[in-house]
C-alpha positions, 0 to 999 in steps of 0.5 A: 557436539552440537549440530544445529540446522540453518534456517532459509532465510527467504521471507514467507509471504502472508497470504491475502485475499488478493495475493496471487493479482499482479496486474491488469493482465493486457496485452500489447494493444490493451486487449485482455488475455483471458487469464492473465496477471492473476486475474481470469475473465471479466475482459471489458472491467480490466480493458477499461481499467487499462484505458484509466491507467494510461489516462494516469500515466498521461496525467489527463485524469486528475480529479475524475471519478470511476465507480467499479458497480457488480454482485459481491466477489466479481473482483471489484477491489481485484481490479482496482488492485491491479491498477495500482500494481500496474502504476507501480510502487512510485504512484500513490495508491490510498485504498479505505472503506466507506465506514471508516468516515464514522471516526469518534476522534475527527470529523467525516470530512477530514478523514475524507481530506486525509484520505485524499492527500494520502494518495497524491504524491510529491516528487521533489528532485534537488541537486546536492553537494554530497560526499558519497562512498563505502564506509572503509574507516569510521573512528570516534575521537574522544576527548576531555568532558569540558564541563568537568567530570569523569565522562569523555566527549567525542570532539569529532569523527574521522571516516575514510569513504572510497569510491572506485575513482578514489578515496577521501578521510573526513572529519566531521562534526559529533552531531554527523556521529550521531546521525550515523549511529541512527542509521546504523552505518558501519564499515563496508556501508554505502552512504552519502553525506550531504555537504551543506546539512550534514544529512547522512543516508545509508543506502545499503550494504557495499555488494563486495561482502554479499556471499551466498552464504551471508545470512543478513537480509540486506540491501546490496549496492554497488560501489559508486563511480565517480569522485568521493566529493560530487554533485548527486540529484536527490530525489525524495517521494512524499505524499501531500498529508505527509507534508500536512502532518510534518507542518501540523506537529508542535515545534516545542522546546525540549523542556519537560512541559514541553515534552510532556504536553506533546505526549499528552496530545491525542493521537488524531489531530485535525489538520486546518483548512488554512495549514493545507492552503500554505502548503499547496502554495509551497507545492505550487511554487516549487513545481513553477521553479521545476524543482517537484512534480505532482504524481496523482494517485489513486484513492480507492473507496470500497462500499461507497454507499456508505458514506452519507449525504454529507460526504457526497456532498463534500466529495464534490468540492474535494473532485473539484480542487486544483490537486485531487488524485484519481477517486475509484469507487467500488459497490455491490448494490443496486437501487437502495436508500442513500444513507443519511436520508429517509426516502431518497432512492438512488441507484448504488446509493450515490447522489445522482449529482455525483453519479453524473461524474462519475464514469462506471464500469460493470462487473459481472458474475464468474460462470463455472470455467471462470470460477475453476480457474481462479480456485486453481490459481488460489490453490497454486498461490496457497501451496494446495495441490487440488486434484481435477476432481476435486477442482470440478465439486468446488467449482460446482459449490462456488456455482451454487453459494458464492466464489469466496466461500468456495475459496474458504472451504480449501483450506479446512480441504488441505488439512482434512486430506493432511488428516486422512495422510494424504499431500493432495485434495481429493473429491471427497475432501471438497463433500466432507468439508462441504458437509461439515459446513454451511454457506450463507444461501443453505443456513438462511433456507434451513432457518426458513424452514425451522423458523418456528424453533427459533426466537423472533 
């Protein structure tokens, strides 16, 4: 007899270098709580995050330029994180880094444009006639291959949909059948048929077989109210490079040349200035009939300096167009050469044309409360029980190297304290680890000191 465990079905979340942020961490009246939402400290960096949060949500900040300025690990992308989690799921949030510019396949300032387009969304909304219900029959009828043969064909589908008003039995066209089979409908799915193209959406499994047993990672939804047969408001988000790429693929013929000059097509192709002008006079005119919305988003670029002359040059054609999102840029340095000149000092490497835009916002180094705070939330958000101790030695290594190397040392201190039969990290796991291992201030002053042994 064999008796075999069940496994929980409860997803186990990777862990980022930004998990445990869950927002900007305000209260009520916008002031920052000390820690909060995953964040600690740097209280005017996340009020004046936000103040650019409801200037999005007003929709007065369209084309506008913010530059997130501070020493390496001051939670720079921390911050521009959570001004994405705080605009929510629905508002697009396109996060790249500067390098990413210095493609082979496609220009530096087409992935600039991509990038763009990414992070402003499109909210169309449509009223549609649709059949809307649970699956409660879905039967193939079969018949005859007119074309002769063995095989049958499926002549049409009957499917039975009931609401909690009623029920109705549809018969429907083969190629509904095969909408249905991509879809993966089956009895006791919620889907909705709309009535003029045929489109089916399954929008999840009927909440009636949701059991605390039930293993499926499913999505459960309610019966629908109302009448079978009914008129739904549909609403679709995308964003405009989704637009862009859709109109940009070739409408071939399904003959095999076809097909096959479609494959052979390398992956990146540039999308023309001309295509994109079509598109934003289609967007333009929907939104005048009220149909869609424009959602600008945010397009977060870390190390903007980066990027060189060129690109800052374009930037300020693409800040300066009717649709842009909200651009967030972040660096850690000071006054440096701007990248694609030989003599031009800048401060953060930026343009100052470009800086003039920009409105920037410090961020400052973490001193040791802060830091033992944010180890103890990473420690929390990792599943690491760290004793007082130990907390304080790691604070001091933070305090003495960087935040990030602090962070790293945790985990090589969990599995030397599961070695030493211990669940908790103590003081010592912290001095062994830290004796085992150098940061980047220790090993450049023991090369200093042996430079003679090594090569030039």
């Amino acid at each position: 007899m064999k008796v075999e465990e069940v496994k929980s079905t409860v997803k186990t979340q990777r862990i980022s270098a930004h998990s445990h942020i869950k927002g900007l961490g305000l209260d009520e009246r916008g002031f920052a709580i000390q820690k909060a939402a995953g964040l600690v400290g740097q209280e005017q960096a996340r009020e004046a995050g936000g103040v650019v949060v409801d200037m999005i949500r007003s929709k007065k900040m369209a084309g506008r330029a913010i530059l997130l300025a501070g020493p390496p690990g001051t939670g720079k992308t921390a911050i521009a994180l959570a001004i994405a989690q705080e605009l929510g799921n629905k508002v697009p949030f396109c996060p790249m880094v500067g390098s990413e510019v210095y493609s082979s396949e496609i220009k530096k300032t087409e992935v600039l444009m991509e990038n763009f387009r990414r992070a402003i969304g499109l909210r169309i909304r449509e009223t549609k006639e649709v059949y809307e219900g649970e699956v409660v029959e879905l039967t193939p009828v079969e018949t005859e291959n007119p074309a002769g043969g063995y095989g049958k064909t499926i002549s049409h589908v009957i499917i039975g949909l009931r609401t909690a008003r009623g029920s109705k039995q549809l018969k429907l066209d083969p190629s509904i059948f095969e909408a249905l089979q991509k879809e993966k409908v089956e009895v006791g799915d919620v889907i909705y048929i709309e009535a003029n193209s045929g489109a089916v959406k399954r929008q999840g499994r009927c909440d009636t077989y949701a059991t605390e047993f039930d293993l499926e990672a499913e999505e459960y939804v309610p019966i629908p109210k109302g009448d079978v047969h009914k008129k739904k408001e549909v609403v679709q988000d995308v964003t405009l490079h989704d637009l862009d790429v859709a109109n940009s693929k070739p409408q071939g013929g399904q003959d095999v040349l076809s097909m096959m000059s479609q494959l052979l097509k390398p992956k990146k192709t540039e999308i023309t200035d001309k295509l994109r002008k079509e598109i934003n006079k289609v967007v333009d005119k929907y939104i005048d009939q009220g149909i869609a919305e424009l959602v600008p988003g945010v397009l977060f670029i870390d190390e903007v300096h980066m990027l060189d002359i060129e690109t800052f040059t374009y930037l300020h054609r693409a800040l300066e167009s009717a649709i842009a999102p909200i651009v967030i840029f972040a660096t850690n340095r000071g006054r440096c050469v701007i990248r694609g000149t030989d003599d031009i000092v800048s401060a953060h490497g930026i343009p100052l044309d470009l800086l003039d835009r920009l409105v920037i916002i410090r961020t400052l180094p973490y001193d040791k409360a802060d830091l033992e705070q944010i180890l103890k939330l990473r420690a929390t958000t990792e599943g690491l029980n760290l004793d007082e101790d130990a907390l304080t030695t790691l604070a001091e290594v933070g305090a003495r190297s960087t935040l990030r190397y602090a962070v790293q040392l945790l985990t090589p201190a969990s599995l030397t304290a599961k070695t030493n039969g211990r669940s908790n990290i103590i003081k010592e796991d912290i001095e062994e680890v830290s004796s085992l291992f150098l940061d980047a201030k220790s090993s450049a002053w023991i090369l200093s000191q042996n430079k003679d042994k090594f090569m030039l």
